[in-house]
C-alpha positions as CSV (number, residue, x, y, z in Angstrom):
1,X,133.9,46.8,-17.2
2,X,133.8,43.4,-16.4
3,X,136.5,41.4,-18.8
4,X,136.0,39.6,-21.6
5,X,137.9,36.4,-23.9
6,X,137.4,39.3,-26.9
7,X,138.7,42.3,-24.6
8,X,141.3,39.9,-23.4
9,X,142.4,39.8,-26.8
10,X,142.1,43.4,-27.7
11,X,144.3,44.7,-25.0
12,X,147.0,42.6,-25.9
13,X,147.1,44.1,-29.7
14,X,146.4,40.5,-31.0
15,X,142.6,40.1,-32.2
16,X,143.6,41.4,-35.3
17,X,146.4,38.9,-36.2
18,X,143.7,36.0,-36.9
19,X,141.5,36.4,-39.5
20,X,144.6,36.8,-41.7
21,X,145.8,33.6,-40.2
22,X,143.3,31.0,-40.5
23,X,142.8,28.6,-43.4
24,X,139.5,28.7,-45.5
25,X,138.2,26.0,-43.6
26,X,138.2,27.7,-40.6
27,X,136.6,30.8,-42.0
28,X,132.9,28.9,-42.4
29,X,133.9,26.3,-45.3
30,X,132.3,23.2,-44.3
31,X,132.7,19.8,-45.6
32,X,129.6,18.0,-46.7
33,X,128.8,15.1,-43.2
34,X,131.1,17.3,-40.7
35,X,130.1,19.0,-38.2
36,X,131.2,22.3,-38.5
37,X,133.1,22.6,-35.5
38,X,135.0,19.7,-36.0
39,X,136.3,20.4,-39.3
40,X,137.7,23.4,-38.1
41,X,139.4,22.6,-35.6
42,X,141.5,19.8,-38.0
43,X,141.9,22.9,-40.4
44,X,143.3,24.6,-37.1
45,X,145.7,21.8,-36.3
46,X,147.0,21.4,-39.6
47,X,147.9,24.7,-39.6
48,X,149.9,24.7,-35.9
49,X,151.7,21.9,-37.0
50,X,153.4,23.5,-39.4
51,X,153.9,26.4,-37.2
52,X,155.8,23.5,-34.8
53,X,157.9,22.6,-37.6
54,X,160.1,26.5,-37.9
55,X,162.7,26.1,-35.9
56,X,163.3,28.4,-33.1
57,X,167.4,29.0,-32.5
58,X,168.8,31.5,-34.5
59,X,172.0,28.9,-36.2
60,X,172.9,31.6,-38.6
61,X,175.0,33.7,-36.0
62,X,177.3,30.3,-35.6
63,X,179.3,29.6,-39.1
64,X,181.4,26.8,-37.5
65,X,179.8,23.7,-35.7
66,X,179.5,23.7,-31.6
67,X,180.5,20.2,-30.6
68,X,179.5,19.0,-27.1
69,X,182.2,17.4,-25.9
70,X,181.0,17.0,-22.0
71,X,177.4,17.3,-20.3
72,X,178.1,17.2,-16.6
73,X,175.6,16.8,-13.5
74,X,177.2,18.7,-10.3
75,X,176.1,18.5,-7.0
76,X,176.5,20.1,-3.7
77,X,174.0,19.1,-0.8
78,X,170.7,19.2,-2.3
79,X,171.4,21.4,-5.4
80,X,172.7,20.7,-8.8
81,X,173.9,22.4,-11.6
82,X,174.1,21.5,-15.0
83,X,178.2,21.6,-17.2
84,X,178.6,21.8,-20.7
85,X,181.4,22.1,-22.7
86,X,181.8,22.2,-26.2
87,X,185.2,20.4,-28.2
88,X,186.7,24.0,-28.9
89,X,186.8,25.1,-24.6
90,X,183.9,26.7,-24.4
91,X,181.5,26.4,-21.2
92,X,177.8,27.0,-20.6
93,X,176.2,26.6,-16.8
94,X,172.8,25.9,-15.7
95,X,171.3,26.1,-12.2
96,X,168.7,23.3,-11.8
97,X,165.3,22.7,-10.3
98,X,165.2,21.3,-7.3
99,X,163.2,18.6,-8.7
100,X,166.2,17.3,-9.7
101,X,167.0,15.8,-6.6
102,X,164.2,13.0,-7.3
103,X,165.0,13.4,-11.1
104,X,168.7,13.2,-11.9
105,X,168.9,9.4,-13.0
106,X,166.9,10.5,-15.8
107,X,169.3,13.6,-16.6
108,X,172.4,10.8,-16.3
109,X,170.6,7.8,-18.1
110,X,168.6,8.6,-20.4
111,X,169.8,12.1,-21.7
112,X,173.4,12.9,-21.5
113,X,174.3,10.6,-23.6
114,X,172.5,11.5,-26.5
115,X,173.7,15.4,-26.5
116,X,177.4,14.1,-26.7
117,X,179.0,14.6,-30.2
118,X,176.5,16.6,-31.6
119,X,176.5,20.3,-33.6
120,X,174.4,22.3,-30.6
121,X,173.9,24.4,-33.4
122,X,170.9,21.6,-34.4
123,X,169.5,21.9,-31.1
124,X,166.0,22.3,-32.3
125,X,166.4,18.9,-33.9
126,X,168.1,17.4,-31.0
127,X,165.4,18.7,-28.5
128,X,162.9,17.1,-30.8
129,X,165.1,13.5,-31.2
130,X,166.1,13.4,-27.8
131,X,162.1,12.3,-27.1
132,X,162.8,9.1,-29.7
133,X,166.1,8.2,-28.2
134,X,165.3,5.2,-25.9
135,X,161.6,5.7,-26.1
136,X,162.1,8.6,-24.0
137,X,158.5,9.8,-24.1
138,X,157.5,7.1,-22.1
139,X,158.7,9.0,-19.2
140,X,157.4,12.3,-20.6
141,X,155.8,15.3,-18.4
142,X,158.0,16.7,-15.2
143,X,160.1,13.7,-15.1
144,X,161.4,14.0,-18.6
145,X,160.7,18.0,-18.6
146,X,163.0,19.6,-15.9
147,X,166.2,17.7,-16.7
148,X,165.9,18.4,-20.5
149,X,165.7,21.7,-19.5
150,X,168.7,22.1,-17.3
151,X,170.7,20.8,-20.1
152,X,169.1,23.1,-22.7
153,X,170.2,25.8,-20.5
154,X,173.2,25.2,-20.2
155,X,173.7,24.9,-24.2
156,X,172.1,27.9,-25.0
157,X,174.7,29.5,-22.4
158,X,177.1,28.3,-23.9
159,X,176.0,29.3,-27.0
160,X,175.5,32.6,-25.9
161,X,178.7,33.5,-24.7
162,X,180.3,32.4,-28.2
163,X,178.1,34.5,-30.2
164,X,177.9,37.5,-27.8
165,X,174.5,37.2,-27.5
166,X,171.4,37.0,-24.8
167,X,169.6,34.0,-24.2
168,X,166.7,35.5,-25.7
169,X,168.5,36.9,-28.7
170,X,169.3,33.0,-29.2
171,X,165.7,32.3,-29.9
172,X,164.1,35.6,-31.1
173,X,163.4,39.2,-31.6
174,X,163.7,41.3,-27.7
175,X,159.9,42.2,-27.5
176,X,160.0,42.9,-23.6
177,X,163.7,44.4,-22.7
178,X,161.5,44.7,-19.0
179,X,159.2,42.5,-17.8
180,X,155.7,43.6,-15.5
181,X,155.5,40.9,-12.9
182,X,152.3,39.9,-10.8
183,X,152.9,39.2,-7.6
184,X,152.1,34.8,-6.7
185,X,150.5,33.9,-3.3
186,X,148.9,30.9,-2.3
187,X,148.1,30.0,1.7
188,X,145.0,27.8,0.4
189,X,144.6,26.1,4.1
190,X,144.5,29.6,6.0
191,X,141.4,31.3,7.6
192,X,139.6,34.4,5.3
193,X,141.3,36.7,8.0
194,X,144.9,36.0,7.6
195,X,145.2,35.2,4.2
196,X,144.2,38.1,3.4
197,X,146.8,40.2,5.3
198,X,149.1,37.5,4.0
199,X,148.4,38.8,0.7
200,X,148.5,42.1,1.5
201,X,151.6,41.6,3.0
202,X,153.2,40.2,-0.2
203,X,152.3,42.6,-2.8
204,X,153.6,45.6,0.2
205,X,157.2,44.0,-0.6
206,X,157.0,44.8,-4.0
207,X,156.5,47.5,-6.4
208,X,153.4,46.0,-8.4
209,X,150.2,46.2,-9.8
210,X,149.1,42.8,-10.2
211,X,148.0,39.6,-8.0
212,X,147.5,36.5,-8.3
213,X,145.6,34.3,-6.1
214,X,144.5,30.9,-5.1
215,X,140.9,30.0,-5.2
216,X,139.5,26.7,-4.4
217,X,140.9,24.4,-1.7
218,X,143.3,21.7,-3.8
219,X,145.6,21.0,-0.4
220,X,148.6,19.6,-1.8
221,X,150.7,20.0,1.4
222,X,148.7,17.0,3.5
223,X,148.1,13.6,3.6
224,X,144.7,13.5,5.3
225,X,142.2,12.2,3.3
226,X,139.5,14.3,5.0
227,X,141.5,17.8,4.7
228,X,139.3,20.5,3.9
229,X,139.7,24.4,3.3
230,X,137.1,27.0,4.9
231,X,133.9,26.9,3.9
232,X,133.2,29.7,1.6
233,X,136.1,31.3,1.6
234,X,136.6,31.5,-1.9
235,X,133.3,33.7,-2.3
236,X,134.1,36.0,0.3
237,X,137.8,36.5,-1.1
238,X,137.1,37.5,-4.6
239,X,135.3,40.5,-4.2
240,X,136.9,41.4,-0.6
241,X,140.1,41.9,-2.9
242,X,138.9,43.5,-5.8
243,X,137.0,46.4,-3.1
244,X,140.5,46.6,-1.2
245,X,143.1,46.7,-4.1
246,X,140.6,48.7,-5.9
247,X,140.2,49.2,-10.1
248,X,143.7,49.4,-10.8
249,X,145.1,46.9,-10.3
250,X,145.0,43.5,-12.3
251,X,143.5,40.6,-10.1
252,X,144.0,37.2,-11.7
253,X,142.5,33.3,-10.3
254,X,144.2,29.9,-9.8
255,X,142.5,27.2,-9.5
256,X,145.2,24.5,-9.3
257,X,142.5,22.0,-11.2
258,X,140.1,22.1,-8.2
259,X,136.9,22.3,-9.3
260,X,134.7,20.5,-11.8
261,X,132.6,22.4,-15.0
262,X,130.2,23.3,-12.8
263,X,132.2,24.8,-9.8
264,X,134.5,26.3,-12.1
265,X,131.6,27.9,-13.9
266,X,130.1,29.0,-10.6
267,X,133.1,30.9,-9.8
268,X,133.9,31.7,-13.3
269,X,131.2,33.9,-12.9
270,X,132.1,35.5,-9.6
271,X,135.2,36.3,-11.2
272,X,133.6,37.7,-14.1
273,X,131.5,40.1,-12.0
274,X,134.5,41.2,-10.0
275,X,136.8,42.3,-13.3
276,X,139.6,39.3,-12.6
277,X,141.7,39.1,-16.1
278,X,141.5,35.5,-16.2
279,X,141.2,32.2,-14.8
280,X,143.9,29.6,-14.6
281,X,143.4,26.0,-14.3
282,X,139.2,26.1,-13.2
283,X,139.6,22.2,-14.1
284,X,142.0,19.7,-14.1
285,X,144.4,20.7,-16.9
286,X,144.5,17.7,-18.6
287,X,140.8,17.1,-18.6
288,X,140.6,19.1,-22.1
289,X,136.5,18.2,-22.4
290,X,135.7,19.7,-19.3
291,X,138.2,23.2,-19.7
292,X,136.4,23.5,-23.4
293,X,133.3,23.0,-21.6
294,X,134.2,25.8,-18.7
295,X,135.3,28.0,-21.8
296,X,132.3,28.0,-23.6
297,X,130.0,29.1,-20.5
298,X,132.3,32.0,-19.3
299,X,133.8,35.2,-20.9
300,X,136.5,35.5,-18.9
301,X,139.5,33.8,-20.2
302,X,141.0,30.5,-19.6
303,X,144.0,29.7,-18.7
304,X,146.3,26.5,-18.7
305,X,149.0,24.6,-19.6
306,X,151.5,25.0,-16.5
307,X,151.9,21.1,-16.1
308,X,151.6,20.2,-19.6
309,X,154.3,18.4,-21.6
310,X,152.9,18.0,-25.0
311,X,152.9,20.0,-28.2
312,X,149.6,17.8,-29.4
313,X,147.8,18.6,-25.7
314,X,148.6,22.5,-26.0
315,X,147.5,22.3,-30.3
316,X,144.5,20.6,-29.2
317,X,143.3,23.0,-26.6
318,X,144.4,26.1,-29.3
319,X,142.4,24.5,-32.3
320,X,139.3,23.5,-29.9
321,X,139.3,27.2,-28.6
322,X,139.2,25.7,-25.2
323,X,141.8,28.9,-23.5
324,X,142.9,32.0,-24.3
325,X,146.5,31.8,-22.5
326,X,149.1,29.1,-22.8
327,X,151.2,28.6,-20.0
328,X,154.0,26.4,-20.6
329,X,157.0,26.2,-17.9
330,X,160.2,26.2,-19.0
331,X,161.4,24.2,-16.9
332,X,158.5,21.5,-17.1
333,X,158.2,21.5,-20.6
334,X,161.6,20.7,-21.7
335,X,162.9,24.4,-22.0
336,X,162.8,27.4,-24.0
337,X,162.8,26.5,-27.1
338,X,159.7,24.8,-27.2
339,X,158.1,27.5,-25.1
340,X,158.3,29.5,-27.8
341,X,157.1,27.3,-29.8
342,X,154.1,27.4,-28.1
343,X,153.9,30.9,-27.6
344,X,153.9,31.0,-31.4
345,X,151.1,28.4,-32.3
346,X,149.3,31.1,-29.7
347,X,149.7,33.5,-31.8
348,X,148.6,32.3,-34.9
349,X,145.1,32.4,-33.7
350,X,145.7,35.6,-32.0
351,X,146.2,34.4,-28.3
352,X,148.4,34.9,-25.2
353,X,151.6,33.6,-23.5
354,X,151.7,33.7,-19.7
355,X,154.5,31.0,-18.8
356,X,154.3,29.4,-15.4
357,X,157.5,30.3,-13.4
358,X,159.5,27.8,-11.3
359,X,160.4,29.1,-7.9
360,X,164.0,28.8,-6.3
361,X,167.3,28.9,-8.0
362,X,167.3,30.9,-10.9
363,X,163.7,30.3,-12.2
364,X,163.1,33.7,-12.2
365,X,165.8,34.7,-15.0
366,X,165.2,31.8,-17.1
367,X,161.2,33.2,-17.2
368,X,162.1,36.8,-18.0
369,X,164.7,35.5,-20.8
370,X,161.6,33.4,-22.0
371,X,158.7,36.7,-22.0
372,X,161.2,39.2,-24.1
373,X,161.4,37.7,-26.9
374,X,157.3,36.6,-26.5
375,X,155.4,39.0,-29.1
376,X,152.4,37.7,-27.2
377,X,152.9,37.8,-24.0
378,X,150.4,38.5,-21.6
379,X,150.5,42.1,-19.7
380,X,152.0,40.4,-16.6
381,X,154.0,37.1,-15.3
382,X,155.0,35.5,-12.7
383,X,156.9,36.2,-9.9
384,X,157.5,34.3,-6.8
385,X,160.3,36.6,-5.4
386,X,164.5,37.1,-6.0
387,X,165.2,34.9,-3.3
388,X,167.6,31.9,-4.3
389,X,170.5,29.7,-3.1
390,X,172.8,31.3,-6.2
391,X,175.5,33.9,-5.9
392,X,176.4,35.5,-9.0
393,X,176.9,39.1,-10.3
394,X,174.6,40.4,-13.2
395,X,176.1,43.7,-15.0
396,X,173.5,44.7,-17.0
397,X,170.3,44.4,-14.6
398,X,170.0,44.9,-11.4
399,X,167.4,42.1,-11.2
400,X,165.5,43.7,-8.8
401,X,161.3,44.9,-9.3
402,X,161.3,48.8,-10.2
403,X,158.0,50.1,-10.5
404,X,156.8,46.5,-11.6
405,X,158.7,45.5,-13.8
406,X,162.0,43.5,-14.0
407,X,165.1,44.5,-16.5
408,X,165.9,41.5,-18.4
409,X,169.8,40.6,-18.6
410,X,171.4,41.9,-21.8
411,X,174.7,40.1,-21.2
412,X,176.0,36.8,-23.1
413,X,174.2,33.6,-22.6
414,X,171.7,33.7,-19.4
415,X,173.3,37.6,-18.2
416,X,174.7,36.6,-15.0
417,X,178.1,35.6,-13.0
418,X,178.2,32.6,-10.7
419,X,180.7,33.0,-8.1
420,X,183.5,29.8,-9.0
421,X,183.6,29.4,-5.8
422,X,180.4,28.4,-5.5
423,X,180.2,26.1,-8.5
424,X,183.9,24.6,-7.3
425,X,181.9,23.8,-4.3
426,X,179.7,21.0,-6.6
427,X,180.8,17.5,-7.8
428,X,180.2,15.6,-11.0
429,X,177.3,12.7,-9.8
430,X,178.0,9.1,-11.2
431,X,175.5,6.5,-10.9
């Protein structure tokens, strides 16, 4: 049975939550002059407003204040981790993305500062401040995203290990103590032929039921101007995978924000007919119009959010039920406390959480922290493989994909050992 938005929804236990949820407005009560469709929405943002107002860390399991005494960059050859200690010796640690590379003025200009001296037990507030301080938003998105993150991190491992806690028992209830993983391939600007046994190959190496694959031809690894992927290719792949993975297992669709409403529509509906569980970014994600648009002519469900940065953008596509799935980065959008927060505004109307997962360093255990405490989250997420530039030791997971799914860490703050060699191996970075 081909998939729907509704049976979307159904699976994931959530269609139920949102008649209970939504204000009278949004239930049919229309304003004399408004269009109907209009008012609700408002009636819908009002309402995930205040859901972005609760905050998110748990401060009750810390009776005294956590000063942050230090916020330290370190460096060694192209990687960085992130330092932090707190005024009564304790110490958090954060591996970074290697976005940092371009990024770290920002980290040592226009953040660190502002963390120093304050009660990381009000981290919800400081995440929030921390876009005022020195008109910070101005550089918003990925820029201001992935070294906020790093830092928030590193403070909620440091926070861990003084209350005895998990990262995700920082921020919420353990939903997920395993995560189910699909497996992310992309080879865009191969022939039919070989992506396919490119694909193939991937998911062999792993012990999953679920794919994720590139359609369209977005070629973000040139710099001709004329580049081009196969002609047709996408048409052929859809169904080619579906007949040789067969029923069972879940086939999802990345766009990347190739297409425009009517391409996405056009294989929207190829999708549809092939029983793919959803379809992420069919238009630009940031084009909101034009994904409502795609939304409203397809039942399959929508997907976006991966390279957003903004609480309004994400509440905007939620109250305009333009997607079905929200998928914030944690690393992109500032970290994981406000991925929660917009796991829970997807909630409220009885949607889904899928986050995006950075690859390389420790992405992959900052993104399983992130889905167990998600009530919401989707039936499977990311995974780009274990492979990373890190040692460390983790004693309560072996980190590893057993019969799909991952064990998330149960240790204090992120679960894992770094060899001190390793990290003695890094140097502060001065500007």
């Amino acid at each position: 049975m081909t998939t729907t938005r509704r049976t979307f929804l159904s699976t994931a236990g959530l269609a139920g939550l949102t008649p209970a949820l939504l204000p009278a407005a949004v239930n049919g009560a229309g304003g004399p002059g408004k269009d109907t469709r209009l008012q609700e929405a408002e009636a819908r943002q009002a309402m995930l407003s205040g859901i972005l107002d609760q905050p998110v860390l748990k401060r009750e399991l810390f009776k005294s204040p956590v000063i942050i005494e230090s916020v330290e960059l370190l460096q060694w050859e192209n990687h960085y981790l992130c330092r932090v200690r707190s005024t009564d010796g304790a110490e958090g640690i954060s591996v970074a993305h290697a976005g940092l590379e371009t990024l770290y003025p920002i980290f040592l200009q226009n953040l660190r500062r502002f963390f120093l001296g304050k009660d990381a037990r009000d981290l919800d507030l400081i995440l929030e401040r921390v876009f005022v301080y020195g008109f910070n938003f101005r550089y918003s998105g990925i820029a201001l995203g992935l070294p906020l993150a790093t830092i928030e991190f590193a403070i909620l491992d440091l926070l861990g290990r003084i209350a005895g806690r998990s990262l995700g028992e920082l921020i919420g209830e353990i939903h997920h103590p395993e995560v189910a993983v699909y497996v992310a391939t992309e080879w865009r600007e191969r022939p039919l032929e070989e992506t396919v046994e490119l694909i193939k190959r991937a998911v062999a190496q792993y012990d999953a039921r679920a794919l994720k694959i590139k359609v369209g031809y977005l070629m973000f690894m040139t710099t001709d101007l004329h580049a081009r992927g196969p002609v047709g290719k996408t048409e052929r792949l859809i169904p080619m995978l579906r007949e040789h993975f067969g029923s069972d297992m879940a086939l999802y669709a990345d766009a990347n924000g190739y297409y425009d409403v009517d391409g996405a529509i056009r294989v929207g509906r190829l999708l549809e007919e092939n029983n793919y569980a959803y379809f992420e970014e069919p238009v630009m994600y940031d084009d909101f119009e034009a994904i409502r648009k795609v939304a409203d002519a397809l039942d399959i469900p929508i997907a976006n959010g991966e390279q957003d940065h903004s609480f309004v953008n994400f509440r905007w596509l939620l109250a305009n039920n333009a997607i079905e799935i929200v998928q914030p980065d944690s690393y992109y959008f500032g970290g994981l406390i406000r991925s929660v927060k917009v796991g829970r505004m997807a909630a409220a109307f009885g949607k889904s959480i899928v986050p995006h997962m950075s690859g390389g360093g420790l992405g992959f255990l900052y993104n399983v922290h992130l889905v167990s405490v998600l009530p919401n989250a989707g039936a499977h997420h990311e995974f780009k493989g274990l492979q990373t530039h890190v040692p460390f030791e983790c004693q309560t997971s072996p980190l590893k994909v057993v019969n799909g799914r991952i064990k998330v860490p149960t240790g204090p703050g992120s679960g894992v050992e770094i060899d001190p060699e390793f990290i003695q191996r890094h140097r502060p970075v001065t500007l």
